[in-house]
C-alpha positions in Angstrom: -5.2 -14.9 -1.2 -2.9 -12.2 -1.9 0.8 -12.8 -3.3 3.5 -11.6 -0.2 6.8 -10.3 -1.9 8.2 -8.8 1.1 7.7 -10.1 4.7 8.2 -9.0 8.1 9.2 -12.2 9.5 8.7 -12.7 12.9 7.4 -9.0 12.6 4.5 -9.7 11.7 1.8 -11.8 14.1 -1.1 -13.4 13.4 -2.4 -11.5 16.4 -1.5 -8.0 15.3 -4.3 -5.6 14.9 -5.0 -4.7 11.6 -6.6 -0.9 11.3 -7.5 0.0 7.9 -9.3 2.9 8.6 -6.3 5.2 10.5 -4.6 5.8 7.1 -7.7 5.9 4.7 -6.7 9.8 4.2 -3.6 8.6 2.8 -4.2 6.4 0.2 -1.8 7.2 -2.9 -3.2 7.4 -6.7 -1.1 6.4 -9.3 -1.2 7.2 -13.4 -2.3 4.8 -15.4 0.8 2.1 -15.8 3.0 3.8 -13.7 4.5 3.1 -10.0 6.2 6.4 -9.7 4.2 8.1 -6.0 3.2 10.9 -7.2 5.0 14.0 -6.0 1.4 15.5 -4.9 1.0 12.1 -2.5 4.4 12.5 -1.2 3.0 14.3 1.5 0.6 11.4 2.5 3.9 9.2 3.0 5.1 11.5 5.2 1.8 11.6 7.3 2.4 7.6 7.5 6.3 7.9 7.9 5.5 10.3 10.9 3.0 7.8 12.8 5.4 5.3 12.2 8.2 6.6 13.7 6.2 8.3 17.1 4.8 4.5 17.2 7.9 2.1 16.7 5.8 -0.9 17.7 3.4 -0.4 14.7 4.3 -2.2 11.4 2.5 -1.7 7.8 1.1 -3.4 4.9 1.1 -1.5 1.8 -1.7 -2.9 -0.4 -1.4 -2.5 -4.3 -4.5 -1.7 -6.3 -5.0 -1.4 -10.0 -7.7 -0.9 -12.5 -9.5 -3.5 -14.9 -6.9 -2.8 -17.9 -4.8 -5.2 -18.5 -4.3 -9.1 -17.7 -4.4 -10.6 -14.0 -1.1 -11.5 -14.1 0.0 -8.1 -15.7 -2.1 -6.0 -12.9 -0.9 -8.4 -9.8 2.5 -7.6 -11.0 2.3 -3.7 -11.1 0.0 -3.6 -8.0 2.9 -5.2 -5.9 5.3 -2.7 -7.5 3.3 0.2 -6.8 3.1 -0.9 -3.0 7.0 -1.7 -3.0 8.1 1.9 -4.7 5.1 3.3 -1.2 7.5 1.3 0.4 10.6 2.7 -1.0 9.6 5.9 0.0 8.6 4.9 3.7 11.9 3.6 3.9 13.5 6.6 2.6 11.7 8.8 5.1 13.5 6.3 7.5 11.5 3.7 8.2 13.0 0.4 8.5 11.9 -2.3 6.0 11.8 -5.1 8.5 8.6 -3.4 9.7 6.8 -3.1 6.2 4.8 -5.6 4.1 3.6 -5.6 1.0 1.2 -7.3 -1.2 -0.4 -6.7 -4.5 -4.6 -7.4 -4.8 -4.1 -6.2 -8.9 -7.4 -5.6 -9.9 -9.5 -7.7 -7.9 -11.0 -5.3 -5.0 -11.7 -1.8 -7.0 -12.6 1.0 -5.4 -14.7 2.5 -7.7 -17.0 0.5 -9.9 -17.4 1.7 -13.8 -15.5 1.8 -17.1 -14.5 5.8 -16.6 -11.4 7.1 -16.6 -12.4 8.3 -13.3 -13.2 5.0 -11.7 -10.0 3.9 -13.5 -7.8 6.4 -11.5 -9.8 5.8 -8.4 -8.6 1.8 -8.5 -5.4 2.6 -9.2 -3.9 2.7 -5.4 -1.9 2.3 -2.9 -3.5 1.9 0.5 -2.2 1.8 4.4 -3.1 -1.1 6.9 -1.4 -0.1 10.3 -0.6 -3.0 12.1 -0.7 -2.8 16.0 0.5 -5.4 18.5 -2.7 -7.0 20.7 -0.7 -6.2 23.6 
């Protein structure tokens, strides 16, 4: 099970939705040990920020990814602050925190398999889940 830092509360119900796929486009990269979005996915927030805001109903879980380097407890710590600064930004493009979740998966559901610096960077990730209400 993932570790939640940040819940929605009552937000967020069991029966909510989950769609994965909608914001596949816009999963963010990140540098190797860093959390700073980088300023070519900010654009990708804003796709997200955009959807959010035409569809106040929908919350978010920000999922954050990292690659093999580095301990568990190391990479479960910078994934959830990689999904928290996505979040930061969300919430500077005016989206309400209340209606975004975070959680960190560190290393444990790469994208990319492989020891290259391009698998590497492919793992390294933030990634949308839009969450819609059943009804």
């Amino acid at each position: 099970d993932p570790l939640w830092s940040r819940g929605l509360g009552d937000v967020y119900k069991r029966q909510d939705i989950e769609d994965r796929a909608m914001f596949l486009a816009q999963t963010v990269h990140f540098d190797f040990d860093s959390t700073a979005v980088r300023p070519d996915d900010l654009q990708k927030v804003q796709i997200v920020a955009q959807h959010l805001i035409q569809n106040p109903k929908h919350s978010l879980m920000i999922e954050g990814h990292c690659d093999e380097r580095g301990t568990e407890d190391y990479n479960i710590s910078l994934g959830e602050r990689r999904a928290l600064a996505v979040a930061d930004e969300l919430s500077r493009l005016g989206i309400s925190p209340d209606r975004l979740r975070t959680t960190s998966y560190g290393e444990k559901l790469p994208d990319a398999d492989g020891s290259t610096e391009q698998s590497y960077a492919q793992n390294r990730r933030g990634e949308f889940v839009l969450l819609k209400p059943a009804n």
